[in-house]
C-alpha positions in Angstrom: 12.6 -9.3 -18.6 15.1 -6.3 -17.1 13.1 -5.3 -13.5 14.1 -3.8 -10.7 12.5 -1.9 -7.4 14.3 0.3 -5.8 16.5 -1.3 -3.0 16.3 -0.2 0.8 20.2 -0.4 1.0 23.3 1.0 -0.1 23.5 4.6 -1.8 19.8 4.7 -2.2 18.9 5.1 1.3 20.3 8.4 1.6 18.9 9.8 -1.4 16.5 12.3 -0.7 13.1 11.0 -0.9 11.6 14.2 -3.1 13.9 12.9 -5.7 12.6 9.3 -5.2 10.0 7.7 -7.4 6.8 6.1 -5.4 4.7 4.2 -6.9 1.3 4.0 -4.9 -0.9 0.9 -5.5 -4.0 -1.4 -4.6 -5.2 -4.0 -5.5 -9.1 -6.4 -5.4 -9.2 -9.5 -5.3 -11.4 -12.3 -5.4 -10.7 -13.6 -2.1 -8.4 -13.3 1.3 -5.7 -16.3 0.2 -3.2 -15.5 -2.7 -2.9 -19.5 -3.1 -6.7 -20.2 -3.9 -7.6 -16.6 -5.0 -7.3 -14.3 -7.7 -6.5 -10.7 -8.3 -9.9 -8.6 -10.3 -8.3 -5.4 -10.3 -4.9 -3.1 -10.1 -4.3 0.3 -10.0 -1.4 2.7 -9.5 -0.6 6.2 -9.0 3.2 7.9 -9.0 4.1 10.5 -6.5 7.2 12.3 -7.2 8.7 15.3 -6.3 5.5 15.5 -3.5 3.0 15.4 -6.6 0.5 13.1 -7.6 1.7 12.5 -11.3 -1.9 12.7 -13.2 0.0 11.7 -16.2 1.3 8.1 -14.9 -1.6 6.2 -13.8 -2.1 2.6 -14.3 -5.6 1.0 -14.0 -6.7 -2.2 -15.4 -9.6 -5.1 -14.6 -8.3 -8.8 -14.7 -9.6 -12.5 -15.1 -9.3 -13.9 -12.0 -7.3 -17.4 -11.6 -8.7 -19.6 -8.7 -12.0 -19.4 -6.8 -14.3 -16.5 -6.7 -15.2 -15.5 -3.3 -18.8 -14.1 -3.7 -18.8 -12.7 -0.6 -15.8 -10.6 -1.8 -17.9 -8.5 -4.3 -20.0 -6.6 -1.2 -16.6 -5.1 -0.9 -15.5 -4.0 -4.2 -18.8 -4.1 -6.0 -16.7 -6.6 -8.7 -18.6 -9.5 -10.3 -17.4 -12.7 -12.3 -19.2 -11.2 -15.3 -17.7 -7.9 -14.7 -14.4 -10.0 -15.0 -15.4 -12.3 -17.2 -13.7 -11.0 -20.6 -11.0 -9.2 -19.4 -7.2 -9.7 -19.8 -5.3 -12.2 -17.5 -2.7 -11.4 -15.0 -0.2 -13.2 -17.0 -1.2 -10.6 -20.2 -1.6 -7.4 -17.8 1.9 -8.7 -15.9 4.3 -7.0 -18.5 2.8 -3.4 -18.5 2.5 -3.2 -14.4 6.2 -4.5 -14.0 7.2 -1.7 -16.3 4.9 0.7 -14.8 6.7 -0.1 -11.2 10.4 -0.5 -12.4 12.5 1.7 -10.0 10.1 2.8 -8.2 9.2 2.5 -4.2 5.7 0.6 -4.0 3.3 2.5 -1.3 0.2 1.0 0.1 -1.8 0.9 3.1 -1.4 -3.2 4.4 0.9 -3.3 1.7 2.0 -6.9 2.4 -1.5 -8.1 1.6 -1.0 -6.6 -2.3 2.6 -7.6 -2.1 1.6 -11.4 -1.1 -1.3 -12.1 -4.3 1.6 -10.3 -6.8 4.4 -12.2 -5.9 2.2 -15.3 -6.3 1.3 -14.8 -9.4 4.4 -13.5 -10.7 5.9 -16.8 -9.2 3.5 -19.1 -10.8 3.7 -17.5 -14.0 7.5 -17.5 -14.3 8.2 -13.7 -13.7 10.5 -11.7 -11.5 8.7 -11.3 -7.6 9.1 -8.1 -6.0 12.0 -7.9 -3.3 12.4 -4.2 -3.1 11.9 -1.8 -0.4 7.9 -1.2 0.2 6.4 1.6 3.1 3.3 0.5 4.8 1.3 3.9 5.4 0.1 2.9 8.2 4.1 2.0 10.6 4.9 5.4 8.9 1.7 7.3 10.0 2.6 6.1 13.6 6.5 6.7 12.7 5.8 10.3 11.7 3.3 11.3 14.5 5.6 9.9 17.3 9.0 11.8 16.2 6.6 15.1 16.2 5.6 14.5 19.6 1.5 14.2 18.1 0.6 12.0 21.2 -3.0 12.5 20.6 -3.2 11.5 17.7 -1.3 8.3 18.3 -3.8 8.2 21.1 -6.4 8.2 18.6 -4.8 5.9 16.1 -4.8 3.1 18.6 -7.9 3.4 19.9 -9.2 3.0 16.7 -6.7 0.2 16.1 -7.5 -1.6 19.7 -11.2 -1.0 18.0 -10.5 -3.2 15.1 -11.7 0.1 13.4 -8.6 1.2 12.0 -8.5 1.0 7.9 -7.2 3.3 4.7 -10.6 5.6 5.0 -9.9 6.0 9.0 -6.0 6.8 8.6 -6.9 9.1 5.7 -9.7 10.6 8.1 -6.9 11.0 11.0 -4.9 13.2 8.4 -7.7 15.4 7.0 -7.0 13.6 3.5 -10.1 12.7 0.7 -11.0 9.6 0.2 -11.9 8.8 -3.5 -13.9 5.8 -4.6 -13.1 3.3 -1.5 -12.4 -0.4 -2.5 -12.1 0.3 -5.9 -8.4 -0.2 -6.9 -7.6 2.6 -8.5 -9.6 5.0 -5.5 -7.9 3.8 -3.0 -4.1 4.1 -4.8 -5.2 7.8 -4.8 -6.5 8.1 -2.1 -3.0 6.1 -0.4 -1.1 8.8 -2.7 -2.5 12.0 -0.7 -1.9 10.4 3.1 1.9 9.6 1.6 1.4 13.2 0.6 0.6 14.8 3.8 2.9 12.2 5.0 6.4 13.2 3.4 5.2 16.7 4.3 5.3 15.7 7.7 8.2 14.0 7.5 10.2 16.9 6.5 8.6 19.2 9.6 10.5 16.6 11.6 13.3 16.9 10.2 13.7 13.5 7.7 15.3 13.8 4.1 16.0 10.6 3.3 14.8 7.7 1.5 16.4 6.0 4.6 14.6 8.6 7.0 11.3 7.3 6.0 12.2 3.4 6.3 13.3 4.2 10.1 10.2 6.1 10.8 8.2 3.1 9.6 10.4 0.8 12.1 9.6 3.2 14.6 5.9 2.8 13.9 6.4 -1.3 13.4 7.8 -1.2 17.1 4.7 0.9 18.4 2.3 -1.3 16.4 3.4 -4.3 17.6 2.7 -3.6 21.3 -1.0 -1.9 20.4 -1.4 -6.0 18.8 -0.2 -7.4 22.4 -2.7 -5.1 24.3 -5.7 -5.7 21.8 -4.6 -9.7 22.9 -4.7 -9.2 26.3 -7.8 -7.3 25.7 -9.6 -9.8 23.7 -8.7 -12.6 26.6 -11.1 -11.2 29.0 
């Protein structure tokens, strides 16, 4: 099976991201641990062109593989009978790669969806995702910090040093709706407006690039990382 995401090097970097395809997605699962947990539910939104592409959506419920965390279903409001007669990954697999091919995947804690795909696409024998992927949250910091917005990267870790800080409080911070939390297909569009607000941010500082944006979320890697040492420090007194 042909699949590709887009790459973070080479030409691509200095394409201009209004031309670039993003693909934003979420995903429930049964559980915190890709290796004895399952995924219940995908979904995934495009933005292109700074639009929310109403006409490429993907959304679909899956049988989980592994254990069933119960606990996991105060969160998403999923059961194992909502689950129970739905498709596998390995059946839905096909459709999402294709769905995804050359795009940029988007998320907020985008690793966490990254790590339960490429497990599953590993055990089943498929191409894993090694493309370039933007955490919403590094580029939120990324953005605010090369426009000078120190109070809201004030607020930002305050909320982080909190242990408050999630997709409904970043999309809060940027005045963006919130549709349908922990459900899949809610939060992708709810991901897609803060990458929205985002990329028009971006641009009021000055970024074009497809490269631009993977140096602002760097920038808000770096800035992260020391608002994790302080909440460490914090938590040892």
């Amino acid at each position: 099976m042909p699949f590709r995401l887009f790459k973070k090097h080479g030409d691509n970097l200095n394409r201009p991201f209004d031309e670039v395809r993003f693909v934003s997605i979420d995903l429930e699962t049964s559980g915190l641990d890709p290796k004895r947990n399952g995924i219940l539910a995908i979904g995934a939104v495009v933005v292109k062109e700074r639009e929310i592409k109403l006409s490429e959506v993907f959304h679909v419920l899956v049988k989980p593989e592994g254990i069933f965390d119960e606990k996991s279903s105060f969160v998403h409001g999923i059961t194992p009978a909502d689950v129970e007669d739905k498709p596998s990954f390995k059946e839905v697999a096909p459709s999402l790669l294709s769905f995804i091919d050359g795009g940029v995947l988007v998320g907020y804690n985008i690793g966490f969806d990254l790590s339960f795909l490429n497990e599953f696409l590993k055990r089943h024998g498929m191409p894993t995702l090694r493309g370039g992927a933007l955490d919403l949250l590094p580029l939120t910091y990324g953005v605010m910090i090369k426009l000078g917005m120190d109070p809201v990267v004030l607020k930002m870790d305050y909320q982080a040093l909190m242990g408050k800080m999630g997709l409904d409080t970043l999309a809060d911070i940027l005045s963006m709706p919130i549709l349908r939390r922990h459900s899949s297909i809610g939060d992708a569009f709810t991901a897609a407006f803060i990458l929205l607000k985002l990329l028009f941010l971006a641009k009021l500082a000055g970024c074009k690039s497809l490269g631009d944006l993977f140096e602002l979320v760097r920038e808000g890697e770096r800035h992260a990382k020391r608002i994790d040492v302080l909440s460490a420090i914090a938590c040892g007194f």
